[in-house]
C-alpha positions in Angstrom: 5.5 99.9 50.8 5.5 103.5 51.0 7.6 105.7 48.8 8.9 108.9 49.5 10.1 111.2 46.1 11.9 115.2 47.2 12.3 117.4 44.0 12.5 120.9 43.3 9.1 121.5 41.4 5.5 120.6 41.9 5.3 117.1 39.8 3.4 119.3 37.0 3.6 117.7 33.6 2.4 120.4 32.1 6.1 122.3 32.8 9.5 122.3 30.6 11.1 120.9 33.2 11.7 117.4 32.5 12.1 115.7 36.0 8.6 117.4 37.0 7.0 115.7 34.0 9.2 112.4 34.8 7.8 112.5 38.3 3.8 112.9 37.1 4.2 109.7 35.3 6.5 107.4 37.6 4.7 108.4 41.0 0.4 108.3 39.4 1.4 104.7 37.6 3.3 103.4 40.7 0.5 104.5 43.1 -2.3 102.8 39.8 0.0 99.6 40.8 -0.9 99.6 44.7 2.1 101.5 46.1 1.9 104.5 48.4 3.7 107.6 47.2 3.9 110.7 48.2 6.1 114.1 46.9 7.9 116.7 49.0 8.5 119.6 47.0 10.6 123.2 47.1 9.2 125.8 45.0 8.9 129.0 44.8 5.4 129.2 43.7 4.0 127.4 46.4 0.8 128.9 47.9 1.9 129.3 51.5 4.3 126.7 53.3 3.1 123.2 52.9 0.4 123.4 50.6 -0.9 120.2 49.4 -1.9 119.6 45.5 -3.2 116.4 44.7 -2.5 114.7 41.6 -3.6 111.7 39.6 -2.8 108.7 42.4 -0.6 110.9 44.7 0.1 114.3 46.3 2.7 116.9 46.7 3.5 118.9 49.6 5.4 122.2 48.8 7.2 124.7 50.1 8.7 127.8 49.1 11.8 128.0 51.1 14.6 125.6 52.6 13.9 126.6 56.0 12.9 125.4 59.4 9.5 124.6 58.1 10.8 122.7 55.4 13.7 120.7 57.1 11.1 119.2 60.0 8.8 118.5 57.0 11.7 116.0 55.4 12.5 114.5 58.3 9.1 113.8 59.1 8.3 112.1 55.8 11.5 110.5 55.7 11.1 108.3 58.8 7.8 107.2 57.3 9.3 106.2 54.2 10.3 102.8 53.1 12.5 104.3 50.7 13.4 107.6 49.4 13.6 108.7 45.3 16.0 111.3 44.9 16.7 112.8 41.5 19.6 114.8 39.9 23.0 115.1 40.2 25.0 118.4 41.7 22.2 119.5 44.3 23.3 120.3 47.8 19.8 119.6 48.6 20.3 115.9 47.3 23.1 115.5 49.8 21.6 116.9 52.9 18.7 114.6 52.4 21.2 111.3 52.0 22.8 112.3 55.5 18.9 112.5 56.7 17.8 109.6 55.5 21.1 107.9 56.9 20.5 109.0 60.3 16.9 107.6 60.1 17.8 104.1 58.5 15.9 104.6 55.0 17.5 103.3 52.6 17.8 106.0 49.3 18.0 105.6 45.7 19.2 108.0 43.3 18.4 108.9 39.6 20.9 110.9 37.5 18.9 112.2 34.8 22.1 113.2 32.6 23.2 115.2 35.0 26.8 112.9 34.6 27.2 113.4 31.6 31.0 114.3 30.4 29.7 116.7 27.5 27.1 118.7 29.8 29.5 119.3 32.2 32.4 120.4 30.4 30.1 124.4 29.6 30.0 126.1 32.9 31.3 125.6 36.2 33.2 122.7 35.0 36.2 122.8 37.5 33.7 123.4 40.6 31.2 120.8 39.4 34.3 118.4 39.7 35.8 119.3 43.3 31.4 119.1 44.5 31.4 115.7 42.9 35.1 114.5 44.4 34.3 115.9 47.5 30.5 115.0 48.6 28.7 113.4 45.7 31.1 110.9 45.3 30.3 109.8 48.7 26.5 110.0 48.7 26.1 108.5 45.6 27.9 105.2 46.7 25.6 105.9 49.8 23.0 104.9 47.9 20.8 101.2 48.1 20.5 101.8 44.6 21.2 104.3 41.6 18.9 104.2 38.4 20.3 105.1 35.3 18.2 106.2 32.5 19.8 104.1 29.7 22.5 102.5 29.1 24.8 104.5 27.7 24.7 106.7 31.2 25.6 103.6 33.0 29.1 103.3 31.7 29.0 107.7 32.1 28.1 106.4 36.0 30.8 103.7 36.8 33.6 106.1 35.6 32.7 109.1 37.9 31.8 106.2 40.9 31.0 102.6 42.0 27.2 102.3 42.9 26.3 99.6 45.5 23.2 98.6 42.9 22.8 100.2 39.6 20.1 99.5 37.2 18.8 100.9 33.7 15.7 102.2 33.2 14.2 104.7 30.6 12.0 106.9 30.9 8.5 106.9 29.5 5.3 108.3 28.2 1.5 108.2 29.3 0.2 106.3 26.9 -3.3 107.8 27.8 -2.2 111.1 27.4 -0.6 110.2 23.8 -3.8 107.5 22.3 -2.8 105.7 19.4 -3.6 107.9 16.1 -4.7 106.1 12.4 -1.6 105.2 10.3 0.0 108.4 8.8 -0.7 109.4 5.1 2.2 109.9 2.9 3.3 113.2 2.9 4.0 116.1 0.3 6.2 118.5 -0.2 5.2 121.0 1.7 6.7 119.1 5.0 6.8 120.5 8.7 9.7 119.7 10.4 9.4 119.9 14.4 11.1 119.9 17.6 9.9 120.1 21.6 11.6 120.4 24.1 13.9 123.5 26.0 15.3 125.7 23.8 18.6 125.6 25.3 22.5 125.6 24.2 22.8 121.5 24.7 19.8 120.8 22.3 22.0 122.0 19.8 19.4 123.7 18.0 21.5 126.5 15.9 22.6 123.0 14.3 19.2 122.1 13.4 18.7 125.2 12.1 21.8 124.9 10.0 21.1 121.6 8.3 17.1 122.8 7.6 17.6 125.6 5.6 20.1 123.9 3.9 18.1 120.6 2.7 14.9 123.5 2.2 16.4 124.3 -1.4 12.7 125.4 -2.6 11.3 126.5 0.7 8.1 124.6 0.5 9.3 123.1 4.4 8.6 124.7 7.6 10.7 123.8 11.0 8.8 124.5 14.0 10.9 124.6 17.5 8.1 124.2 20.5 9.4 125.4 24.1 9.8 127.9 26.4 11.5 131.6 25.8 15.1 132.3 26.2 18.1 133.5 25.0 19.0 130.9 23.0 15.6 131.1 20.6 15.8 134.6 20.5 19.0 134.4 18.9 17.4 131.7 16.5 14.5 134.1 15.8 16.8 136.6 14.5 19.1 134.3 12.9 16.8 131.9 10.6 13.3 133.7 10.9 13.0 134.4 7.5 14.3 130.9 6.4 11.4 128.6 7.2 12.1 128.3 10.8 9.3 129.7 13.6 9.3 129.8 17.7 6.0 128.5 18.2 6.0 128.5 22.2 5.8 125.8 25.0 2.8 123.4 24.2 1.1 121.2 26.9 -1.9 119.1 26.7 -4.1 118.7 23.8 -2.3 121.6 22.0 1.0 119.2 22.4 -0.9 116.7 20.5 -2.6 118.9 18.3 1.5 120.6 17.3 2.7 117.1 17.2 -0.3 115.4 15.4 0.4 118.7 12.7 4.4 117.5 11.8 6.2 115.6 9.6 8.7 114.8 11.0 10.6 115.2 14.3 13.8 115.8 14.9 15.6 115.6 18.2 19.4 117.2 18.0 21.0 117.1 21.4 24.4 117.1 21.9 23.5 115.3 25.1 20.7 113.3 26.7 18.8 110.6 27.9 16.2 110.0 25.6 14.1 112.9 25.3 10.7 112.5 26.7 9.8 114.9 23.7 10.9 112.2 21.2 8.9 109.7 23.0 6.2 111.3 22.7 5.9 112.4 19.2 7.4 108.7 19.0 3.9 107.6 20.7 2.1 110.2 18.0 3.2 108.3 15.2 5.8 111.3 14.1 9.0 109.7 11.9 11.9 111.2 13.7 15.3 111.8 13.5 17.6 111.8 16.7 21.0 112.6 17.6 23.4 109.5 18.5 24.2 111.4 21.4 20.6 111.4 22.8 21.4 108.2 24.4 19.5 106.6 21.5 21.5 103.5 20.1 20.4 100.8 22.2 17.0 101.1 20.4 18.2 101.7 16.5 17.5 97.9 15.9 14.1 98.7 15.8 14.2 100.8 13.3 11.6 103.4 14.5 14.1 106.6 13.8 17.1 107.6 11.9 20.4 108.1 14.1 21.9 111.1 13.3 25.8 113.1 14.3 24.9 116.0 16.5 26.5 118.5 14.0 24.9 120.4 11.4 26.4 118.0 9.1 25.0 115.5 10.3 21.9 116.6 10.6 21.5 117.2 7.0 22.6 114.1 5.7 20.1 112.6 8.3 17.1 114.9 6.5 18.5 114.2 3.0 18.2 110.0 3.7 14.3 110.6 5.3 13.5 112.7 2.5 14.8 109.4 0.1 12.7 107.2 2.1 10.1 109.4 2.2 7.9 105.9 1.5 9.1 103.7 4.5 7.7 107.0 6.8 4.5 105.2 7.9 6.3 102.1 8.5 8.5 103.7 10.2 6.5 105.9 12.7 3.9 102.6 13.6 7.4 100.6 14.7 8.2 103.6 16.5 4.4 103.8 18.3 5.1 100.0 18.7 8.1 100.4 21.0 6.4 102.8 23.2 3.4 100.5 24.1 6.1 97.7 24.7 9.1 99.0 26.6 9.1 103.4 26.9 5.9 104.2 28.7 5.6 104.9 32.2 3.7 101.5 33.5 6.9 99.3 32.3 8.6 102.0 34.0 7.0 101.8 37.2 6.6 97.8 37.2 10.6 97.9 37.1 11.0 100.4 39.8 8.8 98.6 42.5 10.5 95.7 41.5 14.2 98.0 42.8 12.4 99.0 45.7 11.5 95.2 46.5 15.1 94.3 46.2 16.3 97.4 48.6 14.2 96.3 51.0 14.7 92.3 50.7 18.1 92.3 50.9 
C-alpha cells in the first residue's frame, strides 16, 4: 500500500505549524508499521524545485512554486498512489488535487484539522469562506473515500457543513520517544510557573489567560510563561502584562521543549477553538497538570480525569486556576493519569494503526 500525503510545509516538527508537526508523526509511525509513504510539498524555502529531505521512515519532495514543475510532479505521484492524504479545509490547492486524483482513479481522503469550525470562521473572510465552501468544497469534500475528523466534537461541526461518504474520528498524537516518561512530579510551592505552547494567535485566546493569571497572582510569587512564535498578538501581551508575572519566552523545539515544559507547573491551554492541541499533549506526555478550555475539543476525555475543563473566558479561566490551586495535592495524580492516556490512546502509533486500518477499508470496498 503506498500512501501519498500533499501539504504546504516540509513535514518539520520542529515548526509552529501544527499540520507539519502532525505530518512528522502520522507518516515516520505509518512507514515504522510497513507502509510506503511519501510527502509532496510547496514551500517557499525549498532549496531548488524538487528537493528531496528525508525524514525518519519517509521523504518529502518540495517545491517552491505551484507551477509546471510542480503540477507534473502531483500527477506523477498521484497515479502511483493507492491513496492520497489531503489536509485542511479552504485550500484551492486541496481542490485541484481532488479533481487530479479523480481523473486518475485514486481514491482521496481528507482531514479537517479545525478548519470547520463555526467559531474560527466567523473572524475574517467569513462571508467568502462560506460561498468557497457552498460552491467547491462542499463538492470535494463529499468527493472524498473518506474524511477523518480529529475528535468528536468536529464530527458533528462536519455533518452540518456536509455529508461525508465515510467519516471517522481520530486524534491526533504525540511521539512518545520524543516525550520519555519523567519520575512522578514533586509537590509544588508557591512560587508556581504557569505555562503555555503553542501560536500566539487571536483564537488561543491568550489576553484571557493573561486576564485570569494576574488576577489569581495576588502575591506575585507565580510566573506565566507563553512559548511560541512572534507576532502581533504577543507583542501586544508584552506591553500589556509584562510587568505582571507574564514573559514571551519564544518558540521551543526539541530538548529545549522538554527542558520549558519539564520547568512548569502547570499548563494551561485556553483556546477558544481547537482540536486538542498537540501542545497539551505533550506537556500531557511530560507529566504537566493542565488546564484546558472546553472548547479545545477536550470533553470526550474529562472522564479520565487528567485535566481540569475550563470556559474560554477570562472568567473562567480563573476559577479554573483557583480549583487547581485547591487541589494543589491531587497534582501528581493528576498529571500520571494524564501521561497514562497518552501511552494508551493520543500518541501517534494508535494513530497510525487506525489510519492504515481507513486506508484498508478505501481500498476493500
Amino acid at each position: 500500500m503506498k500512501i501519498l500525503h500533499v501539504i504546504l510545509g516540509k513535514a518539520d516538527k520542529n515548526r509552529a505549524n501544527g499540520v507539519n508537526q502532525v505530518i512528522a508523526g502520522l507518516a515516520s509511525h505509518t512507514a515504522s508499521l510497513g507502509v510506503s509513504v511519501s510527502v509532496l510539498g510547496l514551500a517557499q524555502t525549498a532549496a531548488f524545485e524538487g528537493e528531496v529531505i528525508k525524514r525518519d521512515g519517509f521523504s518529502v519532495t518540495v517545491y517552491s512554486k505551484n507551477n509546471k514543475t510542480f503540477r507534473a510532479a502531483v500527477h506523477q505521484a498521484i497515479d502511483a498512489a493507492d491513496v492520497v492524504h489531503l489536509h485542511g479545509t479552504y485550500s484551492p490547492l486541496n481542490i485541484w488535487l481532488g479533481h487530479v486524483c479523480k481523473s486518475h482513479g485514486t481514491p482521496y481522503v481528507v482531514t479537517l484539522h479545525g478548519g470547520l469550525s463555526p467559531a474560527r470562521n466567523t473572524w475574517r473572510n467569513a462571508l467568502q469562506k462560506r460561498l468557497f465552501h457552498l460552491l467547491v468544497q462542499k463538492r470535494s469534500l463529499e468527493g472524498a473515500a473518506l474524511v477523518q475528523a480529529l475528535t468528536e466534537e468536529e464530527s458533528t461541526e462536519a455533518l452540518s457543513a456536509f455529508r461525508p461518504r465515510l467519516m471517522c474520528v481520530i486524534p491526533n498524537g504525540v511521539d512518545l520517544e520524543d516525550f520519555p516518561e519523567i519520575a512522578k512530579r514533586d509537590l509544588p510551592g508557591p512560587d508556581l510557573k504557569i505555562g503555555y505552547i503553542g501560536r500566539i494567535s487571536r483564537e488561543k485566546n491568550l489576553d484571557a489567560l493573561c486576564e485570569a493569571f494576574t488576577n489569581v497572582n495576588e502575591d506575585g510569587q507565580m510566573r506565566l510563561l507563553l512559548a511560541g512564535p512572534a507576532s502581533p498578538e504577543g507583542d501586544v501581551i508584552k506591553r500589556r502584562y509584562a510587568s505582571r508575572g507574564v514573559e514571551l519566552v519564544g518558540p521551543k523545539f526539541g530538548t529545549d521543549k522538554l527542558a520549558f515544559l519539564d520547568g512548569l507547573n502547570l499548563f494551561v491551554h485556553p483556546s477558544k477553538t481547537d482540536v486538542f492541541s498537540i501542545g497539551a499533549m505533550e506537556a500531557l506526555a511530560r507529566s504537566v497538570p493542565m488546564v484546558i478550555s472546553r472548547t479545545s475539543d477536550t470533553s470526550h476525555f474529562a472522564d479520565t480525569d487528567a485535566f481540569t475543563l475550563c470556559e474560554p473566558t477570562a472568567f473562567g479561566i480563573e476559577r479554573a486556576l483557583r480549583k487547581m490551586l485547591d487541589r494543589r495535592s491531587e497534582w501528581p495524580e493528576m498529571a500520571s493519569r494524564g501521561r497514562q492516556l497518552i501511552e494508551t490512546r493520543l500518541n501517534w502509533n494508535a494513530a497510525a494503526r487506525d489510519l492504515i486500518a481507513g486506508y484498508k477499508s478505501i481500498l476493500e470496498s
